[in-house]
C-alpha positions as CSV (number, residue, x, y, z in Angstrom):
1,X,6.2,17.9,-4.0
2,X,2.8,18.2,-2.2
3,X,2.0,15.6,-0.1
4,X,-1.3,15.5,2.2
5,X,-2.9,12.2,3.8
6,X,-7.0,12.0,5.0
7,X,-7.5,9.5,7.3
8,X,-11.1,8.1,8.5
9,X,-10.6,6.0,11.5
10,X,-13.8,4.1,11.6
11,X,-13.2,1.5,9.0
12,X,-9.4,2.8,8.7
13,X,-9.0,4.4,5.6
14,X,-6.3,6.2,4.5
15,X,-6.5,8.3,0.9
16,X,-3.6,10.7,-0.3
17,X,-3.2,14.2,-2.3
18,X,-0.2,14.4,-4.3
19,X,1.2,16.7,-6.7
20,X,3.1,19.7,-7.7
21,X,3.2,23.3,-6.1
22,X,5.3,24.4,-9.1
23,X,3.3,22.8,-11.8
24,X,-0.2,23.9,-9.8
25,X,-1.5,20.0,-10.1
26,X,-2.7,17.5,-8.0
27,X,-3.9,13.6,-7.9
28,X,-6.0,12.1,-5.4
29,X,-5.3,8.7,-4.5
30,X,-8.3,6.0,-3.5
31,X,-10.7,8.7,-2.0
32,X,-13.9,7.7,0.1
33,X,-17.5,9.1,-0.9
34,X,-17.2,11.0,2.6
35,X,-13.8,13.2,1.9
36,X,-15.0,14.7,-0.7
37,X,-15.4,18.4,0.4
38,X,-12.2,17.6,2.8
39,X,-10.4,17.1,-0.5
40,X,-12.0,20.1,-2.5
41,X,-10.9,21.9,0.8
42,X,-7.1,21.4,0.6
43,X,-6.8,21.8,-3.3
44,X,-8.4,25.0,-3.1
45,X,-6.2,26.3,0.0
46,X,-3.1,25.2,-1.8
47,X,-4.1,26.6,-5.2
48,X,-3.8,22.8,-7.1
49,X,-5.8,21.7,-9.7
50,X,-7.0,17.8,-9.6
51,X,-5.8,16.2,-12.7
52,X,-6.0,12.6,-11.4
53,X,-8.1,11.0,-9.3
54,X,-6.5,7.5,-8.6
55,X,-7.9,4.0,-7.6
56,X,-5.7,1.4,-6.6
57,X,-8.2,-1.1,-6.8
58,X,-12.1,-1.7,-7.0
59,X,-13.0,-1.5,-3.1
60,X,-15.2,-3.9,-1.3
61,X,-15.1,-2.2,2.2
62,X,-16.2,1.2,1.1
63,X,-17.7,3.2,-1.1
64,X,-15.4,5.6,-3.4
65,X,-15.7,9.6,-4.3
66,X,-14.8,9.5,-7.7
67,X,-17.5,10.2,-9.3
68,X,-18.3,13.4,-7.2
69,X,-14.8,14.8,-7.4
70,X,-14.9,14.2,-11.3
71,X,-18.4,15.9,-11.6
72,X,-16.5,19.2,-9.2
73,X,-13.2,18.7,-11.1
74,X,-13.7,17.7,-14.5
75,X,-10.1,15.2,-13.5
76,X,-10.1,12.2,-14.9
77,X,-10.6,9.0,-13.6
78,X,-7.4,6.6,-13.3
79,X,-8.2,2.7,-12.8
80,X,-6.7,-0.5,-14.0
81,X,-7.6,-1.3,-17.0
82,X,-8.6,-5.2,-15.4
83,X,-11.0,-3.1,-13.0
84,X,-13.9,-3.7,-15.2
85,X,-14.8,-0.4,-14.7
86,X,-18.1,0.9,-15.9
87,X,-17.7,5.1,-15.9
88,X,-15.7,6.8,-18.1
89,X,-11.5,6.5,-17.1
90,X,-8.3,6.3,-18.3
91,X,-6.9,2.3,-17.9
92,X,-3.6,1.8,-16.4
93,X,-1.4,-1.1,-17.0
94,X,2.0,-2.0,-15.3
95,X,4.4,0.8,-15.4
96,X,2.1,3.6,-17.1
97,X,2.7,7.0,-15.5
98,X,0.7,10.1,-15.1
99,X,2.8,13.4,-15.0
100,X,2.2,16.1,-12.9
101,X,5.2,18.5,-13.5
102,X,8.3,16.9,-11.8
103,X,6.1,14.5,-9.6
104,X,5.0,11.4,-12.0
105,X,3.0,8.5,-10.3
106,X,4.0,4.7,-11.2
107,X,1.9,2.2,-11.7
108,X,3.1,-1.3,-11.1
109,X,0.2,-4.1,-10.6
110,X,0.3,-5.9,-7.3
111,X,-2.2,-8.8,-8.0
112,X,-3.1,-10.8,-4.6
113,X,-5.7,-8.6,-3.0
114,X,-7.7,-8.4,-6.0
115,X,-6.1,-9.5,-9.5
116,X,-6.8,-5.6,-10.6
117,X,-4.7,-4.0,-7.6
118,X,-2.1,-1.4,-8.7
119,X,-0.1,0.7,-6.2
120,X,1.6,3.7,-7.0
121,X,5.0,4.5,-6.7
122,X,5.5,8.8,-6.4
123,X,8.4,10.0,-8.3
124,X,9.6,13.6,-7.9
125,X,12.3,14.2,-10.8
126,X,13.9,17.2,-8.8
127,X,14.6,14.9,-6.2
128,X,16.3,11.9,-8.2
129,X,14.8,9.1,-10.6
130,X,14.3,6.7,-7.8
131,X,10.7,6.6,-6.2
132,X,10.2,8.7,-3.1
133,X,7.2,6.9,-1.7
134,X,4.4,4.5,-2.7
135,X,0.9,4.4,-2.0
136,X,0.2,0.9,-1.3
137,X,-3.2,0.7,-1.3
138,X,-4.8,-2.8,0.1
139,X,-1.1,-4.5,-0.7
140,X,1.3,-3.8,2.2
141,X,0.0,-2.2,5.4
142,X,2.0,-1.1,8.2
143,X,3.0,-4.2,10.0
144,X,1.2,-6.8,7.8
145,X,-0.3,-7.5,4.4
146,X,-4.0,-7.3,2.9
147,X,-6.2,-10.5,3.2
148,X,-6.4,-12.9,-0.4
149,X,-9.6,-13.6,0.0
150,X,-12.3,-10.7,-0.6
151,X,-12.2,-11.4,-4.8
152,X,-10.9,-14.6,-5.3
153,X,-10.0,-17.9,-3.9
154,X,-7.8,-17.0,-0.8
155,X,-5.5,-19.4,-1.3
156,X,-5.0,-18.7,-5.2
157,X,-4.9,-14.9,-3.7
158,X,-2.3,-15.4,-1.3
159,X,0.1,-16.9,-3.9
160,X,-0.1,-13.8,-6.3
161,X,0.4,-11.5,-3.3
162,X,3.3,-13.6,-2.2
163,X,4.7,-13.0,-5.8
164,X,3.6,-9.2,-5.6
165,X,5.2,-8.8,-2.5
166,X,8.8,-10.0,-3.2
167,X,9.0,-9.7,-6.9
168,X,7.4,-6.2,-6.7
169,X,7.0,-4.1,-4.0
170,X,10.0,-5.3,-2.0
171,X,12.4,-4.8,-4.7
172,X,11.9,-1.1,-4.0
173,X,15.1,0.8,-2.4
174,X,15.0,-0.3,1.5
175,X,14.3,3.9,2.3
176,X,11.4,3.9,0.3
177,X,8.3,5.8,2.2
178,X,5.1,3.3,2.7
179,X,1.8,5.0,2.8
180,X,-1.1,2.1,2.9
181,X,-4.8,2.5,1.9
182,X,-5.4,1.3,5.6
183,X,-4.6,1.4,8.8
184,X,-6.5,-0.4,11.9
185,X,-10.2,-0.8,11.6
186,X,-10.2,-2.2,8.5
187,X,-11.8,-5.7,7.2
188,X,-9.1,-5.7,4.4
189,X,-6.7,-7.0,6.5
190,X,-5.6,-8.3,10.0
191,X,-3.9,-5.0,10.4
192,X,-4.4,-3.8,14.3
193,X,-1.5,-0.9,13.8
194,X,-2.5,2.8,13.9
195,X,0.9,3.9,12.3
196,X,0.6,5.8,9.3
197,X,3.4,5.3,7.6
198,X,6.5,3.0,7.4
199,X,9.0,2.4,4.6
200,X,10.2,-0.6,2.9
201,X,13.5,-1.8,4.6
202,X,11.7,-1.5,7.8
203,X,8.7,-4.0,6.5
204,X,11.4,-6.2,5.1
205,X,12.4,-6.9,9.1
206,X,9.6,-6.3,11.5
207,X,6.2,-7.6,9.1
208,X,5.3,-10.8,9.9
209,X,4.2,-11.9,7.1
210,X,7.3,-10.6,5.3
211,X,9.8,-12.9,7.5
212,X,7.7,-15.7,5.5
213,X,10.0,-16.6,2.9
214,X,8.2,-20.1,2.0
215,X,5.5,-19.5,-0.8
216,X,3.8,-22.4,0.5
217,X,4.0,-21.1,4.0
218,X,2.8,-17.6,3.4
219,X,-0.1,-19.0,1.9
220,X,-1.2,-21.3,4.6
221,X,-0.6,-18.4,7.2
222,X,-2.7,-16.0,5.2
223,X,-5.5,-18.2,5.5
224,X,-5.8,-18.9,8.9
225,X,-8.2,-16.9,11.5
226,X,-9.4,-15.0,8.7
227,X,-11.8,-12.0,9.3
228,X,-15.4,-12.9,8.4
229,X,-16.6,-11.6,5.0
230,X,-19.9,-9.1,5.1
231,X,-22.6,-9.9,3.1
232,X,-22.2,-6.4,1.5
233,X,-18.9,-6.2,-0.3
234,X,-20.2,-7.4,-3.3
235,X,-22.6,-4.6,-3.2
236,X,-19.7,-2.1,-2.8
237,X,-17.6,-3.7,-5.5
238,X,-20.5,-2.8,-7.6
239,X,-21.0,0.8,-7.2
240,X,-17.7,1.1,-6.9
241,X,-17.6,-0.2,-10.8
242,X,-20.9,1.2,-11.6
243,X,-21.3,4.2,-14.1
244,X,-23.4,6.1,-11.9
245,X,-22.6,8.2,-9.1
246,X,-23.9,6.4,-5.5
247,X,-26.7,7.2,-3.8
248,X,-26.7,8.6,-0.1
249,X,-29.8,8.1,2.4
250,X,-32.1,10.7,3.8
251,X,-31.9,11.9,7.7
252,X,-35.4,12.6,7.1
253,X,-38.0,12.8,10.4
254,X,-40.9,10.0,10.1
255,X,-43.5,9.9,12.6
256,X,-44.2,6.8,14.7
257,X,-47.5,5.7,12.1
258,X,-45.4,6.3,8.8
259,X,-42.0,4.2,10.7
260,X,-44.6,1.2,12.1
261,X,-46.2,0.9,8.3
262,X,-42.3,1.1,6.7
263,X,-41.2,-2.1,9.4
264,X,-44.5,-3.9,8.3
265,X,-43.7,-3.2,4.1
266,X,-40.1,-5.1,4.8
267,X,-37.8,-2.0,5.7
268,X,-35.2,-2.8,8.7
269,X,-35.2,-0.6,11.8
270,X,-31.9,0.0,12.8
271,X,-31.4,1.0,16.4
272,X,-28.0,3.0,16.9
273,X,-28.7,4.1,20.4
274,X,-26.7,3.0,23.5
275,X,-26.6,-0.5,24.6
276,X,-28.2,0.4,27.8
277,X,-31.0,2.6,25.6
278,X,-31.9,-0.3,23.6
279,X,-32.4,-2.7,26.3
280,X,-34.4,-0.1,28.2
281,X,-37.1,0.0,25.4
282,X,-37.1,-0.4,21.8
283,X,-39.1,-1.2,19.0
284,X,-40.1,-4.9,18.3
285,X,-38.2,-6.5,15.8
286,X,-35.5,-3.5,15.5
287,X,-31.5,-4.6,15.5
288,X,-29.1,-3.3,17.8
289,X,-26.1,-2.0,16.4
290,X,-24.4,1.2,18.5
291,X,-23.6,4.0,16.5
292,X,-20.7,5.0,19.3
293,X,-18.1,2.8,20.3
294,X,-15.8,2.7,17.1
295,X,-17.2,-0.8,14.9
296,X,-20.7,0.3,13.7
297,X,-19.9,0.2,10.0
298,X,-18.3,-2.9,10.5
299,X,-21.2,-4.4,12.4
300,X,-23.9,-3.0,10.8
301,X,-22.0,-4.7,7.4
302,X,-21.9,-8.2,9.2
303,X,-25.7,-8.1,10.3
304,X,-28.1,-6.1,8.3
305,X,-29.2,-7.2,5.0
306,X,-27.3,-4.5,2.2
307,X,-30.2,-4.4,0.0
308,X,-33.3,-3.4,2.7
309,X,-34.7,-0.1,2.9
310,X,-34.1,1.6,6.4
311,X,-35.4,3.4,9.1
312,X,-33.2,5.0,12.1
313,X,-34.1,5.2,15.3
314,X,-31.8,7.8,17.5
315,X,-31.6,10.0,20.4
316,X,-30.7,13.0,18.3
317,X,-31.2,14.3,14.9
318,X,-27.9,14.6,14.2
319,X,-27.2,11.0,15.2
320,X,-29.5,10.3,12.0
321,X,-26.9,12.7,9.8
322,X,-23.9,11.2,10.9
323,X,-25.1,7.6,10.8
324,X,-26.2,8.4,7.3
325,X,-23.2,9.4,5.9
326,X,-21.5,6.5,7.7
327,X,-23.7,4.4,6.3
328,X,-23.5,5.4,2.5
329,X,-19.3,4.8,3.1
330,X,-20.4,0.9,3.0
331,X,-23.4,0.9,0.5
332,X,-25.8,1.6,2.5
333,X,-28.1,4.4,0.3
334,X,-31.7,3.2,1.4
335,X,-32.0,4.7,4.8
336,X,-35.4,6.4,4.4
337,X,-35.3,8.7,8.0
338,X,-35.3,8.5,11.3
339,X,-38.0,7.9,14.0
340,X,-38.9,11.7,14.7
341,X,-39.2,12.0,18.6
342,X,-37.5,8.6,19.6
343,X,-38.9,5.8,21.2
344,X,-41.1,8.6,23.6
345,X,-42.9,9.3,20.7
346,X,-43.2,6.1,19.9
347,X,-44.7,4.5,23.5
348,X,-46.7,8.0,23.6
349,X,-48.1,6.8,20.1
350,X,-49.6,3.5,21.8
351,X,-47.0,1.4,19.8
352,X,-46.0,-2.1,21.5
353,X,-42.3,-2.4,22.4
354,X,-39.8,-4.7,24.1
355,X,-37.2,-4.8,26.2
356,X,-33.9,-6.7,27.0
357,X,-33.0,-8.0,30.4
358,X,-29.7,-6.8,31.8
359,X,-27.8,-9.4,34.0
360,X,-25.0,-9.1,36.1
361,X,-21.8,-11.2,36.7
362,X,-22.4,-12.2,40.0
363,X,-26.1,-13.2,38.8
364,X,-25.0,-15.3,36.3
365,X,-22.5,-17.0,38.3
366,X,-25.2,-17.7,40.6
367,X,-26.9,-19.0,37.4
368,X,-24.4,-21.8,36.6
369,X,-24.9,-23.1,39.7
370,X,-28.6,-23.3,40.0
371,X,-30.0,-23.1,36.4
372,X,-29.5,-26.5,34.5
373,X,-31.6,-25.1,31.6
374,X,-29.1,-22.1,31.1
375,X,-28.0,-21.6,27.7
376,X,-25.1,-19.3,27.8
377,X,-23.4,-18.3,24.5
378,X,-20.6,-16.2,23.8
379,X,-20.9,-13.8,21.1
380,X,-17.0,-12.7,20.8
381,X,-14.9,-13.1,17.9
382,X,-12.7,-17.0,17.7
383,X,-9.6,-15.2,18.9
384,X,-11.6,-13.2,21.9
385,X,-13.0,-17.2,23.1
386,X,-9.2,-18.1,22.9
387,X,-7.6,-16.1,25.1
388,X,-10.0,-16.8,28.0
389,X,-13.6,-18.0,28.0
390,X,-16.6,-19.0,30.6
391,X,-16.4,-23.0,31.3
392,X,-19.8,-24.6,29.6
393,X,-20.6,-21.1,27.6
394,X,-21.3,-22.0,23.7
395,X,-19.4,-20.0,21.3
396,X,-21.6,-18.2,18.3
397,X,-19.9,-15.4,16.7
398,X,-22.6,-12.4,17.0
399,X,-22.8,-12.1,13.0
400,X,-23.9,-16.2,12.7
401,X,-26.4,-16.5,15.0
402,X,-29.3,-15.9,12.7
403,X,-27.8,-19.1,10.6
404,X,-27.4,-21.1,14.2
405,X,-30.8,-20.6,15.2
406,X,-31.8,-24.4,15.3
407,X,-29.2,-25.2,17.8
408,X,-31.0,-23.1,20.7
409,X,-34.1,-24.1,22.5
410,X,-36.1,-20.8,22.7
411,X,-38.4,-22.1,25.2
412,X,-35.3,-22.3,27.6
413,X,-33.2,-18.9,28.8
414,X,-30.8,-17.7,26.8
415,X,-27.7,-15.7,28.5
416,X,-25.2,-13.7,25.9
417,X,-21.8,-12.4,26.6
418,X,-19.2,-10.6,25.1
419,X,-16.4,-8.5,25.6
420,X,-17.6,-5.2,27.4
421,X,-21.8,-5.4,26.8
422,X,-22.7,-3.8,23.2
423,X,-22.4,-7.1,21.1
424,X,-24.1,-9.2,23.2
425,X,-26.9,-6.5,22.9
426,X,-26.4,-6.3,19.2
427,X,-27.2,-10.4,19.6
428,X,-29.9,-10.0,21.6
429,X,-31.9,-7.8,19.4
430,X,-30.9,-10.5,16.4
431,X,-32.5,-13.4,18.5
432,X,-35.9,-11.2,20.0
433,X,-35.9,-10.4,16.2
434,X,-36.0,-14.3,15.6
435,X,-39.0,-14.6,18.2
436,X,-37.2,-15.4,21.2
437,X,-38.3,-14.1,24.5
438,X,-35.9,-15.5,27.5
439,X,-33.1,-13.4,26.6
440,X,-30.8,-11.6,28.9
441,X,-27.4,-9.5,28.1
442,X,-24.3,-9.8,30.8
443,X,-23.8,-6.2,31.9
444,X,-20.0,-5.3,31.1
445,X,-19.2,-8.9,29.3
446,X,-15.9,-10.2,30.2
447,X,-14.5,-7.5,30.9
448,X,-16.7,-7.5,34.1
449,X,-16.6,-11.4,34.6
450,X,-12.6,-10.7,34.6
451,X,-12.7,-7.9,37.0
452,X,-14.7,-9.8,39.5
453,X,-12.5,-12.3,39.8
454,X,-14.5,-14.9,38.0
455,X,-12.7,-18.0,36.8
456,X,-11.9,-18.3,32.8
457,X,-11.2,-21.3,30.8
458,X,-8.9,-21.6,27.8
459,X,-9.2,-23.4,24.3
460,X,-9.4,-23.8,21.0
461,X,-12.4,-21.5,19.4
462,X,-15.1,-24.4,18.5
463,X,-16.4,-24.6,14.7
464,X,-20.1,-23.4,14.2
């Protein structure tokens, strides 16, 4: 049996190639739009034809290749027949199998994440009759289980995946090989493991949410301190269904007039320079999010609208190609080009622009103590404000302030903080985007509150 597994660690996505040596075919199992040629790559080095090309589910965190390797392949298309799928496929029900000489995938339906969600148990015949692995998709992950709440009601979610779980999956032999669609990164889940593998018998003992034997139980704990949801999974869902192929954005150069008269027609500016580069100087009105630092596709996902056209601004050119791929992996096809020149080119053009006002620990404990008017907010997620917290700071997840608006007074100073300095940035450019003007960002966050030897408070994270 061939075995090969792609792994994208940005969102933490995980797709496999399985198949035959002997029998020269191959499946590909829930591939992303950007491991395409990666995939095209390893078939043609190992001399296997694609037969399959596999979806566990419809995905709402990023966008699939399907399409593309079907249009290079000529495979077919493999999706439960619940997906609602709109291209042509073949429909798998519970315990269909595709053959591809002695290796035969399974499919057994795993309702919970989504009420379409198959996983695939791998079969080689030379081996014995019992599976040798199973690709898990957004089921079982390495250490915990996928979130019920992304298609359906989460608590009508988390009772099918409790059923799933234990009436399905876990009746698998104990030595049974685990492979999951993700691994940490991921919005699917509350998975923070970077293992890539596991096997059944060991989630049977060491997943937490496996040692939850209660039904009722599993479905309370499933529910609790939930990720928030971004506004563009339905999007995703959608192309993901869709009969036509998605679209990817252009890294396209646009001089300062053409970007100015794109902002004022409606498109979003979408600054993925450095924290400190922003706040130095940016456009009026642009949003903050750093391409570097590992959580740009999850952030971008949380804060910019899904259906806006887009314009990059960058340092370098080939920040604008990477970033558009990136962005086309969560639905994001409208990116129109890139600021040619940077923001030089744009002061040079005459253009107004802004900037954000750096402050440092020890100037905003001096602060507290002599500014009464002081609004300081913390922009971390609930479980960040937990474990430690600045005494009087408000707490406003980054990705809800535009809805919390009303409960600031934009005539007095606003001071954001977060963990190490980019998402209080991020929130900064959300609020000057909003038309406040006394906004400052705490250099370093926490992290550098901490290190100073600054006092922290504990508690429960407050509802907003």
């Amino acid at each position: 049996m061939f075995f090969h597994q792609i792994l994208r660690t940005d969102i933490g996505c995980a797709a496999y190639i399985v198949g035959s040596n002997d029998a020269g075919l191959a499946a590909v199992v829930d591939p992303r739009i950007d491991m395409v040629e990666e995939i095209l790559d390893v078939l043609q080095r190992e001399g296997l034809q694609l037969r399959y090309i596999v979806e566990t589910h419809n995905h709402a965190d990023h966008v699939s290749g399907h399409h593309q390797l079907a249009a290079a392949t000529g495979a077919t298309i493999a999706v439960s027949a619940l997906a609602g799928a709109a291209y042509p496929h073949l429909p798998l029900r519970d315990g269909d199998e595709l053959e591809l000489g002695e290796v035969v995938l399974r499919a057994i339906h795993t309702p919970g994440h989504r009420p379409e969600h198959i996983v695939i148990a791998v079969i080689d015949r030379s081996r014995g009759p019992e599976p040798w692995l199973v690709l898990t998709g957004d089921t079982l992950f390495v250490g915990d289980v996928a979130r019920p709440d992304l298609a359906i009601d989460g608590f009508e979610g988390a009772a099918a995946l409790f059923d799933s779980l234990h009436q399905r999956l876990l009746q698998l032999p104990p030595g049974t090989l685990v492979f999951p669609g993700h691994v940490a990164g991921s919005l699917c889940g509350r998975v923070n493991n970077r293992m890539t593998g596991t096997t059944i018998g060991f989630e049977q003992r060491h997943n937490r949410a496996l040692q939850i034997r209660d039904r009722a139980a599993f479905v309370r704990f499933m529910n609790e301190n939930l990720p928030e949801r971004p506004p563009n999974l339905a999007r995703i869902v959608e192309l993901n269904r869709g009969a036509e192929p998605p679209r990817i954005g252009s890294a396209t150069p646009l001089a300062p007039a053409r970007v100015r008269e794109l902002q004022q027609a409606g498109a979003v500016l979408l600054d993925i320079r450095s924290p400190a580069a922003f706040a130095a100087s940016h456009v009026p009105g642009a949003i903050s999010v750093a391409l570097d630092g590992g959580q740009f596709q999850n952030r971008v996902g949380l804060v910019v609208p899904p259906d806006r056209p887009l314009v990059l601004i960058v340092e370098r050119e080939e920040e604008a190609r990477l970033a558009v791929q990136m962005l086309a992996v969560i639905g994001y096809d409208q990116v129109i080009g890139y600021l040619a020149g940077g923001m030089p080119a744009w002061e040079r053009a005459g253009y107004p622009y802004q900037t954000l006002a750096l402050l440092t620990v020890q100037k905003l404990a001096e602060w507290l103590e002599n500014e009464p008017l002081l609004q300081l907010v913390d922009v971390r997620e609930p479980s960040e404000w937990v474990e430690g917290h600045i005494a009087g700071a408000r707490h406003i997840p980054f990705y809800r302030l535009p809805n919390e608006l009303a409960s600031l007074d934009p005539t007095r100073p606003v001071v954001l903080v977060c963990g190490a300095g980019a998402r209080s940035v991020l929130a900064g450019s959300l609020l000057q985007a909003h038309g406040f003007e006394h906004v400052w960002s705490v250099e370093g966050g926490m992290d550098a509150w901490r290190g100073a030897g600054y006092p922290v408070t504990r508690g429960a994270a407050v509802a907003v």
